[in-house]
MDTraj code that builds the backbone (N, CA, C; nanometers):
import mdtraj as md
import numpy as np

residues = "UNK UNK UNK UNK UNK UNK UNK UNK UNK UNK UNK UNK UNK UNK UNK UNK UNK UNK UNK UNK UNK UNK UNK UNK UNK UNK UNK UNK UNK UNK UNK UNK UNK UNK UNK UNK UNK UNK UNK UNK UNK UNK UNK UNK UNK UNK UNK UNK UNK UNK UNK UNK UNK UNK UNK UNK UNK UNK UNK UNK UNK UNK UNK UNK UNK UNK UNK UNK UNK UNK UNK UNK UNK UNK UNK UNK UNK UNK UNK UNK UNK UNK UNK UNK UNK UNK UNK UNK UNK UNK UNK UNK UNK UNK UNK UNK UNK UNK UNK UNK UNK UNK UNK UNK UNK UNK UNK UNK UNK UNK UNK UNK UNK UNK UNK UNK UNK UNK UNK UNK UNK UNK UNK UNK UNK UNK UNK UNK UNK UNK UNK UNK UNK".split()
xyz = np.array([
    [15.3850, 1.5565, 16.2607],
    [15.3097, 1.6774, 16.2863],
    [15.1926, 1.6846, 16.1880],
    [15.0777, 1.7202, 16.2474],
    [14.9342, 1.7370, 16.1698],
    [14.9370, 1.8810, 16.1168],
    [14.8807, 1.8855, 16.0108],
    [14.8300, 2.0572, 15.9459],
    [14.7168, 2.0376, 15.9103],
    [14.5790, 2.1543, 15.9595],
    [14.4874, 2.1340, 15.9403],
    [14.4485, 2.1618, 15.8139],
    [14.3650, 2.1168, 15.7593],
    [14.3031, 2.1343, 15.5862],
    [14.1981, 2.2698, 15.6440],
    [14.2055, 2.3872, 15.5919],
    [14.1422, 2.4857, 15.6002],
    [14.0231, 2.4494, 15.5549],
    [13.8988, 2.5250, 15.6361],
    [13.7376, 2.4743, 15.6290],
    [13.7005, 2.6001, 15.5577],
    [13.7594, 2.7294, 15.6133],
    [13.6890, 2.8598, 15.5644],
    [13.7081, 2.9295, 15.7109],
    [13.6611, 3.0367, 15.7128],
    [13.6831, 3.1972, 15.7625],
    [13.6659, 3.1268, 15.9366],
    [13.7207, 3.1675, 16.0083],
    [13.6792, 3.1012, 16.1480],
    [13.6257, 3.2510, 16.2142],
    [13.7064, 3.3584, 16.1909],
    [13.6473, 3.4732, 16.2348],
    [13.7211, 3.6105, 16.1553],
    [13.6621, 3.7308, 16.1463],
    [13.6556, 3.8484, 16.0738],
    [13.6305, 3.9673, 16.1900],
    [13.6925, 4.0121, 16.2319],
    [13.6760, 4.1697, 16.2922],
    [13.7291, 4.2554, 16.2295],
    [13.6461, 4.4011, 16.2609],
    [13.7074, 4.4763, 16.1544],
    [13.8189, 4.5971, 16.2931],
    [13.9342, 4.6054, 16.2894],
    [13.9966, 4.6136, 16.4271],
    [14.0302, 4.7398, 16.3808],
    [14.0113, 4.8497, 16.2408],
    [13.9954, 4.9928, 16.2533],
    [13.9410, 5.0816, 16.1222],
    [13.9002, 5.1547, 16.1659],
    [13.8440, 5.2138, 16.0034],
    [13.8996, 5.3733, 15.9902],
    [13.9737, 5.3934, 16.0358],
    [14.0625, 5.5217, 16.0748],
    [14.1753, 5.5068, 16.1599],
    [14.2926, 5.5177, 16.1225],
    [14.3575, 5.6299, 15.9730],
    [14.3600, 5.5335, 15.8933],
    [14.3783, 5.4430, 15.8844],
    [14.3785, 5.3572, 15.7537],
    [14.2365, 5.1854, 15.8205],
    [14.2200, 5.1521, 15.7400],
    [14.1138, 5.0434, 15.7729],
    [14.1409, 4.8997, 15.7465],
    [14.1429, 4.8274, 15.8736],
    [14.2434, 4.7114, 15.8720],
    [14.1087, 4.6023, 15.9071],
    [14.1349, 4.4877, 15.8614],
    [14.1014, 4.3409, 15.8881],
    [14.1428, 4.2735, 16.0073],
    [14.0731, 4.1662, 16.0345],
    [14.1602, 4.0673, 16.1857],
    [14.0719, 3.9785, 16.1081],
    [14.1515, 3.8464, 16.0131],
    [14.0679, 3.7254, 15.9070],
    [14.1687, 3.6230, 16.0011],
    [14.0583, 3.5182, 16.0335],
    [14.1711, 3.3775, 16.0815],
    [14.0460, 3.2941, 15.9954],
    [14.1506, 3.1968, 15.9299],
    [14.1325, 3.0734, 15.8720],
    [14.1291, 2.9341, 15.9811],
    [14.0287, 2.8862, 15.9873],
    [14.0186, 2.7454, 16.0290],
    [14.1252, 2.6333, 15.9403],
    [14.2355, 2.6814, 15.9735],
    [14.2930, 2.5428, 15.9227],
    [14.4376, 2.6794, 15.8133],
    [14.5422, 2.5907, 15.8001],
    [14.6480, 2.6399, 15.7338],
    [14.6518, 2.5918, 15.5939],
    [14.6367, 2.3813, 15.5402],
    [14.6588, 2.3279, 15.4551],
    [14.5306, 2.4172, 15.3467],
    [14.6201, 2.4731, 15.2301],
    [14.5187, 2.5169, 15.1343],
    [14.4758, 2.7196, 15.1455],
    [14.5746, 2.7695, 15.2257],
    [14.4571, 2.8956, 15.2973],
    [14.5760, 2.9847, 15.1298],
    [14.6642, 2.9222, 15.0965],
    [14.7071, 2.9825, 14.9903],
    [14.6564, 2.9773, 14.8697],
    [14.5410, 2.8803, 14.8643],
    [14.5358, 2.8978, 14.7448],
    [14.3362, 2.9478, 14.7698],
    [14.3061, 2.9866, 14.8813],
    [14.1606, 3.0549, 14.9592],
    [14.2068, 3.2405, 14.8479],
    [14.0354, 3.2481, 14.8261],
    [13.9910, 3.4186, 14.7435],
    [14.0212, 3.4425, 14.8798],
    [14.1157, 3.5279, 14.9454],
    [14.1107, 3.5951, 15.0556],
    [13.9994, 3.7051, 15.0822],
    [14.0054, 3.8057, 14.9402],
    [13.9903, 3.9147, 14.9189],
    [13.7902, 3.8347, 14.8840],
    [13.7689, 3.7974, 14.8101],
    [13.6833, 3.7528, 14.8155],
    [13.5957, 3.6972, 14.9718],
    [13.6605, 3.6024, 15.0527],
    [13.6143, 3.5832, 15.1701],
    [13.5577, 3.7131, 15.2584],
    [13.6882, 3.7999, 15.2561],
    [13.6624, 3.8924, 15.3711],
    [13.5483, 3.9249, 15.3417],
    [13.5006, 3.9972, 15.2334],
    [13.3987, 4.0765, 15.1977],
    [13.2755, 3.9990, 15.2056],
    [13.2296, 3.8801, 15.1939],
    [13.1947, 3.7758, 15.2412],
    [13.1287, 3.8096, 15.3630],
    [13.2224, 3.7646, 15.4427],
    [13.2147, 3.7478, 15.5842],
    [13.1619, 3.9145, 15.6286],
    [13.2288, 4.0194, 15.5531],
    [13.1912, 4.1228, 15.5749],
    [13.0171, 4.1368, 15.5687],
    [12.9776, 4.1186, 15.4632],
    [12.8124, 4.1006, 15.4394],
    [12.7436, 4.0278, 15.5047],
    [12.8600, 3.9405, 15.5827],
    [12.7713, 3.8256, 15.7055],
    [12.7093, 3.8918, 15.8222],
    [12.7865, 3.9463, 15.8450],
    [12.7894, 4.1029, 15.9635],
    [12.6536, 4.1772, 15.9695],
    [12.5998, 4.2139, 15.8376],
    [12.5248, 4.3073, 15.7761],
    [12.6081, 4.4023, 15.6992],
    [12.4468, 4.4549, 15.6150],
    [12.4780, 4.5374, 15.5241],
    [12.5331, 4.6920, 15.5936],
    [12.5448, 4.7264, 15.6631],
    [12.6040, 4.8422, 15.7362],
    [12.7548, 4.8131, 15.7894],
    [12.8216, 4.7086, 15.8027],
    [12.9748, 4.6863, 15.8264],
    [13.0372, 4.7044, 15.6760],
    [12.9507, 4.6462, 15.6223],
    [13.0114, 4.5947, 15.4240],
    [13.0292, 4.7629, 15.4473],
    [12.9741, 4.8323, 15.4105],
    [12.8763, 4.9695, 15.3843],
    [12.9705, 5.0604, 15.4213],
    [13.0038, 5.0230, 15.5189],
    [13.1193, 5.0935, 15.6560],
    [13.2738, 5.0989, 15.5814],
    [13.3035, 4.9453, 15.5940],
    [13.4283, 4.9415, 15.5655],
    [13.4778, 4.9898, 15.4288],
    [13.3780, 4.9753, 15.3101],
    [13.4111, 4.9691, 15.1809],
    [13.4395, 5.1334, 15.1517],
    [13.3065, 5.2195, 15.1977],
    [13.3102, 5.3652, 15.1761],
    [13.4777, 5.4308, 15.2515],
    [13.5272, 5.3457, 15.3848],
    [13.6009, 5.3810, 15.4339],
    [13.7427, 5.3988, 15.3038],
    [13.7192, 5.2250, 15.2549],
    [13.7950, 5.2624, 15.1327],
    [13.8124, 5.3243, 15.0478],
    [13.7334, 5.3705, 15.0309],
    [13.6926, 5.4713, 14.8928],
    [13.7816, 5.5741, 14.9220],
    [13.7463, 5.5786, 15.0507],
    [13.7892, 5.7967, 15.0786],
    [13.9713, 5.7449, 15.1261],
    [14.0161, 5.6584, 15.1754],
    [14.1407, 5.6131, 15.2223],
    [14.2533, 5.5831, 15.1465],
    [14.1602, 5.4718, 15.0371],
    [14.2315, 5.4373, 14.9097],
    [14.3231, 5.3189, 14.9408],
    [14.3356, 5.2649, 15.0513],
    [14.4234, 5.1722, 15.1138],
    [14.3664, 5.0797, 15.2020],
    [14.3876, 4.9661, 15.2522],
    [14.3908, 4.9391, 15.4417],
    [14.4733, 4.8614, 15.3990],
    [14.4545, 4.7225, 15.5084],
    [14.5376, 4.6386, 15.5576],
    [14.4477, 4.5098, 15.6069],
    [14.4697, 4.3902, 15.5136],
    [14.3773, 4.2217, 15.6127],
    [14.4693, 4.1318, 15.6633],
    [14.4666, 4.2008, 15.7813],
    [14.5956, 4.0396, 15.8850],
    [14.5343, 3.9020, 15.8625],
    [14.6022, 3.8401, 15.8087],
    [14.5499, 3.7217, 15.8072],
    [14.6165, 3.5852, 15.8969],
    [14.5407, 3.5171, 15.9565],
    [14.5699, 3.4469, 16.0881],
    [14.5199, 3.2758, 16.0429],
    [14.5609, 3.1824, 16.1024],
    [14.5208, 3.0556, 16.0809],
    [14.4999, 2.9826, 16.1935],
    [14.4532, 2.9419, 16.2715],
    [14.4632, 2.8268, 16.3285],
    [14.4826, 2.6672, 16.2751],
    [14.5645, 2.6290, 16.3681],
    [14.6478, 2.4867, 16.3301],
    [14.6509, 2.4409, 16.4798],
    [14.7044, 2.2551, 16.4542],
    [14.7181, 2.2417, 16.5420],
    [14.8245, 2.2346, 16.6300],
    [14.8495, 2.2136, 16.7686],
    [14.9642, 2.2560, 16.8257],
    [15.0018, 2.1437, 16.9414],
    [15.0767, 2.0581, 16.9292],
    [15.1374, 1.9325, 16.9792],
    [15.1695, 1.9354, 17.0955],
    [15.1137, 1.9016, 17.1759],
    [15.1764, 1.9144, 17.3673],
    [15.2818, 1.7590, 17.3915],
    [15.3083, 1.7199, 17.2816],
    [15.4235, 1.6035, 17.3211],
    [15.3380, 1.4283, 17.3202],
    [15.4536, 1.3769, 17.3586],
    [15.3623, 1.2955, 17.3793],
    [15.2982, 1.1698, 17.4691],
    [15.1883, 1.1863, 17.4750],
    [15.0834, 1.1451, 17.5215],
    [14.9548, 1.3050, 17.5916],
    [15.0150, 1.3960, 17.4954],
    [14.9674, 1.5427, 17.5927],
    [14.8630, 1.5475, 17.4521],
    [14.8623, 1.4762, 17.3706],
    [14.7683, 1.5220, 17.2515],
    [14.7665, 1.6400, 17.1943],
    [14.7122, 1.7306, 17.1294],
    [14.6964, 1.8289, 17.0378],
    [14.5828, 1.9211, 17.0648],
    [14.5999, 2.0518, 17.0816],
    [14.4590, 2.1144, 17.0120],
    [14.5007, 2.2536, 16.9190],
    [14.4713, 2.3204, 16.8937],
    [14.4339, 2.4176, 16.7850],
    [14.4786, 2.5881, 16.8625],
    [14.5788, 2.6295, 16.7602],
    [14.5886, 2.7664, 16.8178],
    [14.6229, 2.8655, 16.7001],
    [14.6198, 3.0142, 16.7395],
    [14.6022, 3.0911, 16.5629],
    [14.7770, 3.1493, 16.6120],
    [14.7759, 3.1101, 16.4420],
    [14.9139, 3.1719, 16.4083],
    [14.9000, 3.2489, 16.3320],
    [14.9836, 3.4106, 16.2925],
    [14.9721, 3.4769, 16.1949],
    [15.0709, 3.4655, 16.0761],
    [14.9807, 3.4568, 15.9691],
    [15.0126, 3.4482, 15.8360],
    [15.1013, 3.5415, 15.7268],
    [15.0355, 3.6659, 15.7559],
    [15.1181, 3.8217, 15.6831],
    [14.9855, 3.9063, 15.6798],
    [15.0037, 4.0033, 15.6486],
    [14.9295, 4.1314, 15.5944],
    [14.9626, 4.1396, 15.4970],
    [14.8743, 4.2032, 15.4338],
    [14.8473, 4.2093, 15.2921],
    [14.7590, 4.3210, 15.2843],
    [14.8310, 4.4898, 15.1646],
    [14.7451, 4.5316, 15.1346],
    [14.6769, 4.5027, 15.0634],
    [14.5591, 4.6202, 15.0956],
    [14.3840, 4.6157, 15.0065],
    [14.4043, 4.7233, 14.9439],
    [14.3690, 4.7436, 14.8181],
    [14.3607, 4.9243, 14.7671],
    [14.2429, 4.8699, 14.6888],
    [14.1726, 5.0533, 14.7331],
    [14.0665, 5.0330, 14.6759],
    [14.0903, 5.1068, 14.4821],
    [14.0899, 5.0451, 14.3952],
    [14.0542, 5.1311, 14.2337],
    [13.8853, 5.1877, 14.1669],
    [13.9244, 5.2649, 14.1344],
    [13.8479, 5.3562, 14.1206],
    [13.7313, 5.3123, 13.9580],
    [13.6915, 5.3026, 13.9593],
    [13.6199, 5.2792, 13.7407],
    [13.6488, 5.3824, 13.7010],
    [13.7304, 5.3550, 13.5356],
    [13.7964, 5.3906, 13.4607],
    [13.7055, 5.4162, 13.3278],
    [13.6017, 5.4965, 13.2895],
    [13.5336, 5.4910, 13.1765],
    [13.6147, 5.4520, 13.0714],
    [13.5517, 5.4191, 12.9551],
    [13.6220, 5.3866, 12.8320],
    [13.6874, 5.4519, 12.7645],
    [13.6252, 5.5822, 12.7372],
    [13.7308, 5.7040, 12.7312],
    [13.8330, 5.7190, 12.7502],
    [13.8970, 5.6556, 12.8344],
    [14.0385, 5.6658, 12.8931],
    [14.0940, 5.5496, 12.8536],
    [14.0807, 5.4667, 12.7485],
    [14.1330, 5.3504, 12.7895],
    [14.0133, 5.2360, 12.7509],
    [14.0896, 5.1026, 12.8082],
    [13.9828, 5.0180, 12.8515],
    [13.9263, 5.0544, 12.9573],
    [13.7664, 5.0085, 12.9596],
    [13.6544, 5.0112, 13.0786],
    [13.7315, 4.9070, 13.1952],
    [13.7356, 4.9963, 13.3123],
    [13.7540, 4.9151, 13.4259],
    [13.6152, 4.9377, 13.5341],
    [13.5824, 4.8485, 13.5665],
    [13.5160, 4.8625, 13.6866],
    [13.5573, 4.9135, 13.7965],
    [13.5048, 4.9632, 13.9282],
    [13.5607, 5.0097, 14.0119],
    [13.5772, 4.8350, 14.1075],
    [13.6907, 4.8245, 14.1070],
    [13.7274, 4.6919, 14.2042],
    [13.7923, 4.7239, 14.3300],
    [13.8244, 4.6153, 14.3679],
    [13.9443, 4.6292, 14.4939],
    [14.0429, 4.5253, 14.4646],
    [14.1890, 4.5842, 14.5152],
    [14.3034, 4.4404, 14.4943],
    [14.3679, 4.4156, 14.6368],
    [14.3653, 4.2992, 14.6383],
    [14.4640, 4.2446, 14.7457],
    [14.5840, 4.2023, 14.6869],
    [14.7034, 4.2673, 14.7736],
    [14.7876, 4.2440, 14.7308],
    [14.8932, 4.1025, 14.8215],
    [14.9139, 4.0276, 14.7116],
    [15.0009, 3.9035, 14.8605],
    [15.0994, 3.7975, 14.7691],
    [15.1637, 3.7479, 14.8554],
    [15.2871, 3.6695, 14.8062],
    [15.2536, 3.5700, 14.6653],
    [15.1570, 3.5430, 14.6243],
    [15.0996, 3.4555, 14.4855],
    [15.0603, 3.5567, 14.4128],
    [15.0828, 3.6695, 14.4428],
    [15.0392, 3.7558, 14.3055],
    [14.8969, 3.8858, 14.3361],
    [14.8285, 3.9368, 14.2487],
    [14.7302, 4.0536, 14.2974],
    [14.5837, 3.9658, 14.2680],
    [14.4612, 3.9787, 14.3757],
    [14.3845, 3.9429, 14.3796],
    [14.3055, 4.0608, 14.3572],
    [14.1808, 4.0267, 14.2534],
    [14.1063, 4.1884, 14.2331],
    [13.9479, 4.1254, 14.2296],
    [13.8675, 4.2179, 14.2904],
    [13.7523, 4.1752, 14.3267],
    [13.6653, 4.3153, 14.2428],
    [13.5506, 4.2624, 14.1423],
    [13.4857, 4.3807, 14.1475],
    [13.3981, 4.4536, 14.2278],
    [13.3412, 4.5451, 14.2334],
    [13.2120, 4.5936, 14.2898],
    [13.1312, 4.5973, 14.2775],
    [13.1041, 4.6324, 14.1274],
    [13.0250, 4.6548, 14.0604],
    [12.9065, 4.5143, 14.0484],
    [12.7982, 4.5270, 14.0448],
    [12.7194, 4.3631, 13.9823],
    [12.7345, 4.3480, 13.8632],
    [12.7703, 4.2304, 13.8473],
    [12.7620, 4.1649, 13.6907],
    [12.6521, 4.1531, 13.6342],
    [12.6117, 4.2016, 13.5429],
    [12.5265, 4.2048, 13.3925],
    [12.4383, 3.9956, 13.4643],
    [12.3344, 3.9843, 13.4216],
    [12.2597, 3.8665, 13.4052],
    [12.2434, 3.8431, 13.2868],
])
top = md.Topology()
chain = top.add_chain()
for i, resn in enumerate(residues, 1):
    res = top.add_residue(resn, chain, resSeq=i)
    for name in ("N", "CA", "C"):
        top.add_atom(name, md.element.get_by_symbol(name[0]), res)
traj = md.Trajectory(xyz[None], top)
């Protein structure tokens, strides 16, 4: 049996932004999609869209404080043999997103306002903010 080596994002819809705001992410390929910035990609792909989806989804977060990114793969899929192979999406898990808020220093250490994905290898956190040059 073949497993495809993941290329990157094959497709991104955003499938709701009320009551809570969810993802539809499929990966071209399975080999490697564990060790893929998920949380990084989406947003990505989000800005691929335009600046009004990014804009959309993120504010959605803000006020929600939560969603949800299904994440999907395509691989390939064996018709036996002599039937050859082609490619079909399987789903991976969901994984929440919460959005955090910046934490002035005052309180603590300075946090930026980020976002975390949460998933089976641990918490992925993305800032918002632009980094200093």
């Amino acid at each position: 049996m073949r497993t495809k080596q993941v290329e990157g994002v094959l497709r991104l819809d955003v499938v709701a932004l009320d009551p809570r705001p969810a993802i539809y992410l499929v990966y071209d390929g399975l080999a490697g999609v564990s060790q893929r910035p998920i949380l990084r990609d989406m947003v990505d792909e989000l800005g691929r869209k335009g600046p009004q989806e990014l804009a959309k989804f993120l504010d959605t977060l803000r006020r929600r404080h939560s969603g949800q990114v299904h994440v999907y793969f395509a691989d390939y899929v064996s018709y036996g043999i002599g039937g050859g192979d082609a490619t079909s999406e399987f789903f991976l898990g969901t994984f929440l997103i919460l959005h955090e808020a910046a934490r002035p220093a005052g309180e603590g250490p300075a946090v930026p306002e980020h976002l975390a994905l949460f998933r089976p290898g641990g918490v992925e956190r993305l800032s918002l903010e632009p980094t200093p040059n």
